[in-house]
Biopython code that builds the backbone (N, CA, C, O; Angstrom):
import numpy as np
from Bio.PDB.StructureBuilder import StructureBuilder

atoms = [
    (1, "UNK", "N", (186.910, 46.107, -46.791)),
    (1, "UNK", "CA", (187.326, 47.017, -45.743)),
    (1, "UNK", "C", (186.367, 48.196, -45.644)),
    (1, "UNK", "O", (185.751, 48.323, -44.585)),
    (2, "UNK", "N", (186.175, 49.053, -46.605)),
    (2, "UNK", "CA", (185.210, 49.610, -46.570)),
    (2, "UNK", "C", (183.406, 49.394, -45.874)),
    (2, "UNK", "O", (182.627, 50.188, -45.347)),
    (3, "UNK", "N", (183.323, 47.926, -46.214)),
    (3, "UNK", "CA", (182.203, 47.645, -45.714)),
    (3, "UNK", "C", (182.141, 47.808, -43.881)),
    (3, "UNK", "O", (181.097, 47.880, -43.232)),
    (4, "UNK", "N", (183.366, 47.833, -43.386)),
    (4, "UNK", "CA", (183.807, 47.636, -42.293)),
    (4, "UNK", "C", (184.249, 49.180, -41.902)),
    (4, "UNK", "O", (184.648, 49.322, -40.747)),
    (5, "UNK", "N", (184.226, 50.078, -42.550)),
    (5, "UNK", "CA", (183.781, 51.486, -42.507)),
    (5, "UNK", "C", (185.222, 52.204, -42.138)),
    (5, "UNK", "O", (185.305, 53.105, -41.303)),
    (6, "UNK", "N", (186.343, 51.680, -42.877)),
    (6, "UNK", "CA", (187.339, 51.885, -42.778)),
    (6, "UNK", "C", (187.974, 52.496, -44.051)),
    (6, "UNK", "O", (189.188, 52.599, -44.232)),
    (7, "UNK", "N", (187.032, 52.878, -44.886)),
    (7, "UNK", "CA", (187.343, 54.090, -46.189)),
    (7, "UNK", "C", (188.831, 53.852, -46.717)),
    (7, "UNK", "O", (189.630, 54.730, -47.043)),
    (8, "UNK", "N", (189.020, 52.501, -46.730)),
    (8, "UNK", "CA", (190.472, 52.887, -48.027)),
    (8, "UNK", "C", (190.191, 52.760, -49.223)),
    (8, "UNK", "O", (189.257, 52.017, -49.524)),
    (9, "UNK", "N", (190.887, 53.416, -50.181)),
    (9, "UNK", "CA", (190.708, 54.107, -51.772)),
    (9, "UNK", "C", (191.594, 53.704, -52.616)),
    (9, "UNK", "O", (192.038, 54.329, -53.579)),
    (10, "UNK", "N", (191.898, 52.499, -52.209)),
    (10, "UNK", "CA", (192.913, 51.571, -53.274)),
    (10, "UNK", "C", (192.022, 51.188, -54.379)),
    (10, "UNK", "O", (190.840, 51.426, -54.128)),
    (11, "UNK", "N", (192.226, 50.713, -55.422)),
    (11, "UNK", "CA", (191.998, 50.087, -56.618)),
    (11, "UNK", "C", (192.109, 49.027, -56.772)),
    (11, "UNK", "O", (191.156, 48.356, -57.168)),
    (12, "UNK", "N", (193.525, 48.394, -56.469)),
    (12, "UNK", "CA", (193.642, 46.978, -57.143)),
    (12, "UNK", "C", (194.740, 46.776, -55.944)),
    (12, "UNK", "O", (195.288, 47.626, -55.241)),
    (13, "UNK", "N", (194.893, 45.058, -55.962)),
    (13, "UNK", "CA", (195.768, 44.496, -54.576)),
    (13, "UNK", "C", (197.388, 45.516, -54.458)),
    (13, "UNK", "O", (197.802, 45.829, -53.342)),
    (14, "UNK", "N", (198.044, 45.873, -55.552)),
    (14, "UNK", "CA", (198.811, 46.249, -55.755)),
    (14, "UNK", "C", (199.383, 47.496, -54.826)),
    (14, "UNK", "O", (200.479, 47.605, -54.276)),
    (15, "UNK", "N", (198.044, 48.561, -54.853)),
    (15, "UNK", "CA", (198.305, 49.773, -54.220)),
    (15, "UNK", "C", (198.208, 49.213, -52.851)),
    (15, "UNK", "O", (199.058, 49.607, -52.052)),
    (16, "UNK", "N", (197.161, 48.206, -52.365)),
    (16, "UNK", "CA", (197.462, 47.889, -50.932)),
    (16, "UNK", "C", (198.758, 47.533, -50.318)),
    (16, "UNK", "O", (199.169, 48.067, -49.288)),
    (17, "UNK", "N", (199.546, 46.397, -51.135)),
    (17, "UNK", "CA", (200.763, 46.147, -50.777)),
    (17, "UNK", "C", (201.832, 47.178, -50.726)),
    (17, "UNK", "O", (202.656, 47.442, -49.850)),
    (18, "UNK", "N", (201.633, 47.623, -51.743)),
    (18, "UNK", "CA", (202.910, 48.989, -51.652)),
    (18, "UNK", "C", (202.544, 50.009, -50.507)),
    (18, "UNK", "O", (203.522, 50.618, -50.074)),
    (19, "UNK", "N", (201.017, 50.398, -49.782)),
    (19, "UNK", "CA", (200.970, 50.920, -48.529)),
    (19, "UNK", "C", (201.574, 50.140, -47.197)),
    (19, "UNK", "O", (202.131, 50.777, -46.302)),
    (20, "UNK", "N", (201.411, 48.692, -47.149)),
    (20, "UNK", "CA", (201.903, 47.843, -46.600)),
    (20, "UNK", "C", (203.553, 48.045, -46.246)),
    (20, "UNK", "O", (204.065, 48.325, -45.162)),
    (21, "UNK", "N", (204.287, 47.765, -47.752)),
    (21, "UNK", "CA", (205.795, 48.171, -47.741)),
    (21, "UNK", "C", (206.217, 49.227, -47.267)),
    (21, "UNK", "O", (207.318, 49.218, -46.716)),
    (22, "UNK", "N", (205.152, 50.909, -47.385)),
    (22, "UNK", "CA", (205.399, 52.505, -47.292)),
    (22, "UNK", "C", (205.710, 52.005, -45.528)),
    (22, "UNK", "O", (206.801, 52.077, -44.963)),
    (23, "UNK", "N", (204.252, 51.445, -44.854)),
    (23, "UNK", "CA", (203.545, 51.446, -43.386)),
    (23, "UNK", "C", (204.473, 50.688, -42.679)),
    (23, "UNK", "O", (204.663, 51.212, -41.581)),
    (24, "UNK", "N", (205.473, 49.159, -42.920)),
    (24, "UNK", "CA", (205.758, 48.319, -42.367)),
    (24, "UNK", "C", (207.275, 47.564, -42.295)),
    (24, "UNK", "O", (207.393, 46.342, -42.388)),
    (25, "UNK", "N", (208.247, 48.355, -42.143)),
    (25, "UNK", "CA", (209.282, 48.278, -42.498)),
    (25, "UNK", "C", (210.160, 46.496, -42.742)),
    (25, "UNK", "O", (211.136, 46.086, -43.370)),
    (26, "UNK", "N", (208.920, 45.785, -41.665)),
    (26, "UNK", "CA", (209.215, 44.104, -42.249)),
    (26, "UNK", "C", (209.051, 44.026, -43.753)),
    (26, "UNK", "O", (209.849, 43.293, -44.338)),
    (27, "UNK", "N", (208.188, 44.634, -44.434)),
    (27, "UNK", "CA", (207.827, 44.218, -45.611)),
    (27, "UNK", "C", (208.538, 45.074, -46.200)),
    (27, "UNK", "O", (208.132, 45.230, -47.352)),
    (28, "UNK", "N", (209.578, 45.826, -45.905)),
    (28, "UNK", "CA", (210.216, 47.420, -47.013)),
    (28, "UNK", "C", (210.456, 46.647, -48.250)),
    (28, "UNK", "O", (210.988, 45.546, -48.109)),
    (29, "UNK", "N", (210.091, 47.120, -49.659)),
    (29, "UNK", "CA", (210.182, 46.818, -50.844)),
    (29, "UNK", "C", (209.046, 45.249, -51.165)),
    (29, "UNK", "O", (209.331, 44.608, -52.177)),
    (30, "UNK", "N", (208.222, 44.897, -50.567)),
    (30, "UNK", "CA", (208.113, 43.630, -50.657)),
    (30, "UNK", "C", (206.849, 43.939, -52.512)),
    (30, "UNK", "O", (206.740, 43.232, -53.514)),
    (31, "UNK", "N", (206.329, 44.990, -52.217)),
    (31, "UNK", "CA", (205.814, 45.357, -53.601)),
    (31, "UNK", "C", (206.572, 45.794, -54.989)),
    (31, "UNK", "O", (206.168, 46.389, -55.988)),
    (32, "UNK", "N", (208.149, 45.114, -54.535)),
    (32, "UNK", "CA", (209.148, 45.627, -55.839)),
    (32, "UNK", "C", (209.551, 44.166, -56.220)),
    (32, "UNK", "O", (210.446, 44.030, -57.054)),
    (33, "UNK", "N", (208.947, 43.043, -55.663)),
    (33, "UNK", "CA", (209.227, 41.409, -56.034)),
    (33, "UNK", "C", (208.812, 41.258, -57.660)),
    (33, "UNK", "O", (208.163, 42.080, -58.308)),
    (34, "UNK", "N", (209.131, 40.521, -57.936)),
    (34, "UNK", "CA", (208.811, 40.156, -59.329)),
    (34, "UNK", "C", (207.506, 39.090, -59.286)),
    (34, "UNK", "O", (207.221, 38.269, -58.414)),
    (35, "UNK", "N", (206.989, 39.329, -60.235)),
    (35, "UNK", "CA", (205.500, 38.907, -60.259)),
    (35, "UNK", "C", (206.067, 37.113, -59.820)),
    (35, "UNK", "O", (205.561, 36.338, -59.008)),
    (36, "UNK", "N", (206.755, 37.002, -60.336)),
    (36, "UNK", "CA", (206.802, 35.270, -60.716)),
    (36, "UNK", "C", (207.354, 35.163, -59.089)),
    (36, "UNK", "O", (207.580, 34.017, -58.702)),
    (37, "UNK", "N", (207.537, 36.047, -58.318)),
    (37, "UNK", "CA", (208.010, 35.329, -57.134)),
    (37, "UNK", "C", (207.387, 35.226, -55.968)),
    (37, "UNK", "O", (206.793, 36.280, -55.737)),
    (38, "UNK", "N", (207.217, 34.268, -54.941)),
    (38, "UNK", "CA", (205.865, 33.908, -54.084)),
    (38, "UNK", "C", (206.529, 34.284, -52.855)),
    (38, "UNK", "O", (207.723, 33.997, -52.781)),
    (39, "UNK", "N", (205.928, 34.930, -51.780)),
    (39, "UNK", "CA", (206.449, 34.672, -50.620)),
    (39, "UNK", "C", (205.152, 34.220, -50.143)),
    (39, "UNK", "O", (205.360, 33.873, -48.980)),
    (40, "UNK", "N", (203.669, 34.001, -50.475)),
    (40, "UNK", "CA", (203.149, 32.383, -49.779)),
    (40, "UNK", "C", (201.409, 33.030, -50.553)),
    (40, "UNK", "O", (200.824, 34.068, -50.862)),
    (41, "UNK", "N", (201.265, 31.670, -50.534)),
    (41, "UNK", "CA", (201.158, 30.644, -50.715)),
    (41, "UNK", "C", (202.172, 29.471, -51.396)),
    (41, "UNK", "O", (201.696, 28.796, -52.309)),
    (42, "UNK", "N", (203.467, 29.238, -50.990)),
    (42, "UNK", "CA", (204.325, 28.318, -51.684)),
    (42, "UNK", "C", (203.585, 27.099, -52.355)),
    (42, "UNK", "O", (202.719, 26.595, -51.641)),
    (43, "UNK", "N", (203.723, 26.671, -53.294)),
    (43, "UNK", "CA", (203.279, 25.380, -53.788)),
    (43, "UNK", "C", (201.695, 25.456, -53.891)),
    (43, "UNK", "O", (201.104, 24.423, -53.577)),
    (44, "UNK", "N", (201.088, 26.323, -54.207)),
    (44, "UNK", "CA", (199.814, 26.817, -54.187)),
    (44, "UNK", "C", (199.015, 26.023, -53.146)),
    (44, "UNK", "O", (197.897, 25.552, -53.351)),
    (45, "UNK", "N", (199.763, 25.919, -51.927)),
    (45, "UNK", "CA", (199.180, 25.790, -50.509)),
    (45, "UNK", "C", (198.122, 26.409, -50.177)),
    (45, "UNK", "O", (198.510, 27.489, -50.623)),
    (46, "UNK", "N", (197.045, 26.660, -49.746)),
    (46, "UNK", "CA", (196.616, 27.009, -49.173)),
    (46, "UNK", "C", (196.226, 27.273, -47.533)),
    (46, "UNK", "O", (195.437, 27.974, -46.899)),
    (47, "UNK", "N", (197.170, 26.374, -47.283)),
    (47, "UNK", "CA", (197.824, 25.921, -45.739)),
    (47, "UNK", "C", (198.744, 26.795, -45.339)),
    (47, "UNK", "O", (199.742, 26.608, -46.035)),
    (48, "UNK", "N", (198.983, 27.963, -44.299)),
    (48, "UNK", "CA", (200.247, 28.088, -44.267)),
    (48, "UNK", "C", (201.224, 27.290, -42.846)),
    (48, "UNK", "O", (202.442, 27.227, -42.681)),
    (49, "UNK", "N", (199.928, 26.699, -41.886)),
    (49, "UNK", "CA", (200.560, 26.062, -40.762)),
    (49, "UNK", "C", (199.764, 24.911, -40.287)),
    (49, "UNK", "O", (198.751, 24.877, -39.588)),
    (50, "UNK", "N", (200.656, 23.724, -40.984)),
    (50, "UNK", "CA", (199.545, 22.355, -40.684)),
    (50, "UNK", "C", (200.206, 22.174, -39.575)),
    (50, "UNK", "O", (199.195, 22.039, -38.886)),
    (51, "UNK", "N", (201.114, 22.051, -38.776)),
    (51, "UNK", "CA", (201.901, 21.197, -38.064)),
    (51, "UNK", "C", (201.650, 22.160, -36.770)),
    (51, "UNK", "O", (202.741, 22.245, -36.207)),
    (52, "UNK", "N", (200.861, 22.775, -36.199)),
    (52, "UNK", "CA", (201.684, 24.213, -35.511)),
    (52, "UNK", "C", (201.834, 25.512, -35.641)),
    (52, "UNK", "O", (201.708, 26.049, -36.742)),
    (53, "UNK", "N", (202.043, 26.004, -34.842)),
    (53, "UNK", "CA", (201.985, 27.773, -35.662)),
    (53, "UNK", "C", (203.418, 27.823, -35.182)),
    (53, "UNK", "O", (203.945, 26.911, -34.544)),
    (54, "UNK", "N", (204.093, 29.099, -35.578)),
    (54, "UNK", "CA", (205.340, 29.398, -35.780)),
    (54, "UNK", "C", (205.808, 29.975, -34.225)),
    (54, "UNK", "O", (206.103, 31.152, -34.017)),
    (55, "UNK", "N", (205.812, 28.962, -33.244)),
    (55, "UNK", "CA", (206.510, 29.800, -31.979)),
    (55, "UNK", "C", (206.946, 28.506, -31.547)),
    (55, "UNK", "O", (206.967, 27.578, -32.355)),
    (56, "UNK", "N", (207.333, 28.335, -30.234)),
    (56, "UNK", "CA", (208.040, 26.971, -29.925)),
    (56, "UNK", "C", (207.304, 26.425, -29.079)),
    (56, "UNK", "O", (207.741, 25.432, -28.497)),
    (57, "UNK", "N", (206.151, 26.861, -28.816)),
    (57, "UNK", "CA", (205.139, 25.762, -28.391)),
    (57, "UNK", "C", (204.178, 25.434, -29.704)),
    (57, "UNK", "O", (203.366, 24.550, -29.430)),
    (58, "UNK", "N", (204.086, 25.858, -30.867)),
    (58, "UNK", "CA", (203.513, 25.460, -31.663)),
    (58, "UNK", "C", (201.487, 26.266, -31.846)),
    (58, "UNK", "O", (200.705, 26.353, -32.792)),
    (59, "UNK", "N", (201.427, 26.664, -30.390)),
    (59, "UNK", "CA", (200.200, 27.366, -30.443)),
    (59, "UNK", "C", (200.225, 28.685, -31.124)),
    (59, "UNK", "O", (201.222, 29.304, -31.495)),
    (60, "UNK", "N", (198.737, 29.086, -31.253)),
    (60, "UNK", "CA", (198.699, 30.015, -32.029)),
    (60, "UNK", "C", (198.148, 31.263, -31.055)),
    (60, "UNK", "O", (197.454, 31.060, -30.058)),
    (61, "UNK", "N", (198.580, 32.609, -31.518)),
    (61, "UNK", "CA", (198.459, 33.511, -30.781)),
    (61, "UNK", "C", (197.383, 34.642, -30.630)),
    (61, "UNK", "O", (197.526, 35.806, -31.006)),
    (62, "UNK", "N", (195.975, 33.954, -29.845)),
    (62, "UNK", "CA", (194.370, 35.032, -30.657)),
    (62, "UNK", "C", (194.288, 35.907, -29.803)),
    (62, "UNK", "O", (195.048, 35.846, -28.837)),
    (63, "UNK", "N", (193.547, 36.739, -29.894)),
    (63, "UNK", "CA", (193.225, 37.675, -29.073)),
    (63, "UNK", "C", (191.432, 38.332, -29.860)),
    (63, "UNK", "O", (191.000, 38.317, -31.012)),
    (64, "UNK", "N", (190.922, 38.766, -28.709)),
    (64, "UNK", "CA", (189.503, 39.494, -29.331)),
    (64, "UNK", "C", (190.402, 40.964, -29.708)),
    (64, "UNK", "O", (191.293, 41.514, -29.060)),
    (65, "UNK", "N", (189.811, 41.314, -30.941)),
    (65, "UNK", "CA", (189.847, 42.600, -31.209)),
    (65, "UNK", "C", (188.675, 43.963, -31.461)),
    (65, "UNK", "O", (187.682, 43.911, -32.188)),
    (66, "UNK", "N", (189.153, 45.202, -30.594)),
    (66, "UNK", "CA", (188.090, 45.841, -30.111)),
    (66, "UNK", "C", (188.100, 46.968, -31.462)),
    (66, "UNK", "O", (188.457, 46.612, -32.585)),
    (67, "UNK", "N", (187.689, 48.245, -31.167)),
    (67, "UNK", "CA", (187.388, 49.618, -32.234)),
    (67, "UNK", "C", (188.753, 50.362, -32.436)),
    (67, "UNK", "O", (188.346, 51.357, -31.837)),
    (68, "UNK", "N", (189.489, 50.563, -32.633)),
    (68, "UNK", "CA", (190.466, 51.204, -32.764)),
    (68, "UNK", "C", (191.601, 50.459, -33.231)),
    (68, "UNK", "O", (191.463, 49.319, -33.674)),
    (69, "UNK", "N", (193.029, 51.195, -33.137)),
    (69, "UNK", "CA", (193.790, 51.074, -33.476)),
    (69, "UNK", "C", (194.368, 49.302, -33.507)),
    (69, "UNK", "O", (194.485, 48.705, -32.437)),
    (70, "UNK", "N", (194.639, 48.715, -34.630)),
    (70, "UNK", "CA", (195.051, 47.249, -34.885)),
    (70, "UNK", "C", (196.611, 46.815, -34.278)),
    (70, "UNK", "O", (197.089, 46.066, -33.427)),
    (71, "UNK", "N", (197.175, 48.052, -35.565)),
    (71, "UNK", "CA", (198.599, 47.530, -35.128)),
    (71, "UNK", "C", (199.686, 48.643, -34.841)),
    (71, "UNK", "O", (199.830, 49.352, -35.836)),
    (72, "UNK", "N", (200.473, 49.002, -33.809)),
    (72, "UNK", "CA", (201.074, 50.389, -33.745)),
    (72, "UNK", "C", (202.356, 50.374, -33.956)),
    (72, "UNK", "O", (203.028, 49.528, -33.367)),
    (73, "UNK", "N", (202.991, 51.329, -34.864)),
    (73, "UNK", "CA", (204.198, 51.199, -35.181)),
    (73, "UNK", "C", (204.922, 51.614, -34.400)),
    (73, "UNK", "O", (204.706, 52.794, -34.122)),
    (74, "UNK", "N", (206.046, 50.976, -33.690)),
    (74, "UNK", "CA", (206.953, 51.265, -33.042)),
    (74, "UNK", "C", (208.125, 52.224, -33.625)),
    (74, "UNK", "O", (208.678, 51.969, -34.695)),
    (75, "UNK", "N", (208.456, 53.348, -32.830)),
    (75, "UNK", "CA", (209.087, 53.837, -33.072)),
    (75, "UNK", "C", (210.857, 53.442, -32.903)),
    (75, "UNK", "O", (211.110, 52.740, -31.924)),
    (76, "UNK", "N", (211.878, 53.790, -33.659)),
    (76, "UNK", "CA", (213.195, 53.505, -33.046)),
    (76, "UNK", "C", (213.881, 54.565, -32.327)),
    (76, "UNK", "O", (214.107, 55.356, -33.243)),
    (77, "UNK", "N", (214.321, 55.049, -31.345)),
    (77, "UNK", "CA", (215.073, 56.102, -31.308)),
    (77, "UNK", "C", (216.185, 56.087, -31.067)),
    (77, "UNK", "O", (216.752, 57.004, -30.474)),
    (78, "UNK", "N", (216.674, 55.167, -31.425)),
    (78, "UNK", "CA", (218.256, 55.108, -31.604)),
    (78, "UNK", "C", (218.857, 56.461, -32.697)),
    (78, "UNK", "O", (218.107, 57.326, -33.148)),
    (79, "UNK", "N", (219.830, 56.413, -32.874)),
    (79, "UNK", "CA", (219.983, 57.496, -33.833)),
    (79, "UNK", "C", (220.855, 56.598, -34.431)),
    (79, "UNK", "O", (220.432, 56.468, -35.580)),
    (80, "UNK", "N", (221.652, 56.038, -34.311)),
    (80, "UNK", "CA", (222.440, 54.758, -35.317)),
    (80, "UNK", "C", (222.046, 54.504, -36.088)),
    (80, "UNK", "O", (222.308, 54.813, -37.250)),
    (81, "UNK", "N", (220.948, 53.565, -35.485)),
    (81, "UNK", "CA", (220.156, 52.550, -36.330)),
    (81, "UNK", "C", (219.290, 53.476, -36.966)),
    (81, "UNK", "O", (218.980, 53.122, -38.103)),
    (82, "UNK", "N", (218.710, 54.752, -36.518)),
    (82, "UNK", "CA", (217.819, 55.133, -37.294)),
    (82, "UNK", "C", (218.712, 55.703, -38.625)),
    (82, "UNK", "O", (218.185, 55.701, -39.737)),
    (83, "UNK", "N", (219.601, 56.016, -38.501)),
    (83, "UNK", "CA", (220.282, 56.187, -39.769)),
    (83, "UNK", "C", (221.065, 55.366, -40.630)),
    (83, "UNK", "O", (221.482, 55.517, -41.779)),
    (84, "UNK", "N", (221.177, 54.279, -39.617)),
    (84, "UNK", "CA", (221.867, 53.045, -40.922)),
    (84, "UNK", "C", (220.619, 52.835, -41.712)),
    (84, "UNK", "O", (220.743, 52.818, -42.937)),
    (85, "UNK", "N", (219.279, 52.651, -41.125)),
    (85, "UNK", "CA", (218.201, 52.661, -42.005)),
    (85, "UNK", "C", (218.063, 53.374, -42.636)),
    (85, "UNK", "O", (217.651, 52.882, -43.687)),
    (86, "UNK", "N", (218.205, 54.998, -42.733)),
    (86, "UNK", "CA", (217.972, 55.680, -43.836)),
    (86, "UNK", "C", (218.954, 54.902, -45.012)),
    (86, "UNK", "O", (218.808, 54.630, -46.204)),
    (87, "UNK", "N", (219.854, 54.734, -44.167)),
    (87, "UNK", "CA", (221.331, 55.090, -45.416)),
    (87, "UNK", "C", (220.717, 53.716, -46.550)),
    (87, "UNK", "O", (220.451, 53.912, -47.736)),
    (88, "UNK", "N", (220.585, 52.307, -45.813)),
    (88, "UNK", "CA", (220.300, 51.482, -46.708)),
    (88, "UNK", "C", (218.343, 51.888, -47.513)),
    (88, "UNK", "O", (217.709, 51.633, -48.537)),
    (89, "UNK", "N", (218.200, 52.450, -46.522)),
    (89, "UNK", "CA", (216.736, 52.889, -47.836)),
    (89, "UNK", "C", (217.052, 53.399, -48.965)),
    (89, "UNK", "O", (216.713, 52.885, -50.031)),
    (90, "UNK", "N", (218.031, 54.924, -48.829)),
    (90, "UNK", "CA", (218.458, 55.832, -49.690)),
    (90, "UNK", "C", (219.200, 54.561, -50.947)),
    (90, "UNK", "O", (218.863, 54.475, -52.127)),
    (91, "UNK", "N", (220.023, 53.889, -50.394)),
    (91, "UNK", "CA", (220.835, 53.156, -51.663)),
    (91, "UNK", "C", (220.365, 52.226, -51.925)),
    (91, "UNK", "O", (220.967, 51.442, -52.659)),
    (92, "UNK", "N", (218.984, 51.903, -51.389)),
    (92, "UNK", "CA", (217.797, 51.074, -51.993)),
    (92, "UNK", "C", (218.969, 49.501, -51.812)),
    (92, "UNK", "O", (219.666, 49.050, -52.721)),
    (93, "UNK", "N", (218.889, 49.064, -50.684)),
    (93, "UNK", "CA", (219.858, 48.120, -50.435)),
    (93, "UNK", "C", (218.979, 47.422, -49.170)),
    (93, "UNK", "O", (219.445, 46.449, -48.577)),
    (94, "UNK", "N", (217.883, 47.906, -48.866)),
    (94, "UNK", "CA", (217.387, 47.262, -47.693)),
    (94, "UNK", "C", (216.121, 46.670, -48.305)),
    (94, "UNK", "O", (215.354, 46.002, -47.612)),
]
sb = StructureBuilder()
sb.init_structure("model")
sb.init_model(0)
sb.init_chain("A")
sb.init_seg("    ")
for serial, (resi, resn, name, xyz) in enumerate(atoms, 1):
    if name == "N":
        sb.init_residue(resn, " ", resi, " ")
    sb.init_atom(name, np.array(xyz, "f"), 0.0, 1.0, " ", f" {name:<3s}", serial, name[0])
structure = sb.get_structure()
């Protein structure tokens, strides 16, 4: 990444993922798994989509990518939901 002039100051895969979990609320906690547990490569695949990609036509979804921003986090502004989310962060339940 760096070579790509994008200056992150991680160390080891570890700190990346846990920015991942901080950045991406799909992944919340996914750096608190236990070593022994895979969410992929299953079966030391190296495949993750022989058949198809994961939509219901089976194609896959490319696009060229330009200088800036990759992926943007959506905000919620619900106030519900934004607080049922706190509540299950806080009791570490999400």
């Amino acid at each position: 990444a760096n070579a790509l002039s994008t200056n992150m100051e991680y160390t080891d895969p570890d700190q990346i993922l846990h920015e991942i979990s901080i950045q991406n609320h799909d992944y919340f906690k996914i750096d608190k798994q236990q070593k022994d547990q895979v969410y992929w490569p299953v079966n030391d695949s190296p495949v993750l989509y022989g058949h198809g990609f994961h939509w219901p036509d089976g194609k896959a979804r490319l696009q060229i990518v330009e200088d800036g921003i990759l992926f943007e986090r959506k905000h919620n502004t619900d106030n519900l939901t934004n607080t049922f989310v706190a509540f299950l962060e806080e009791e570490e339940l999400a």
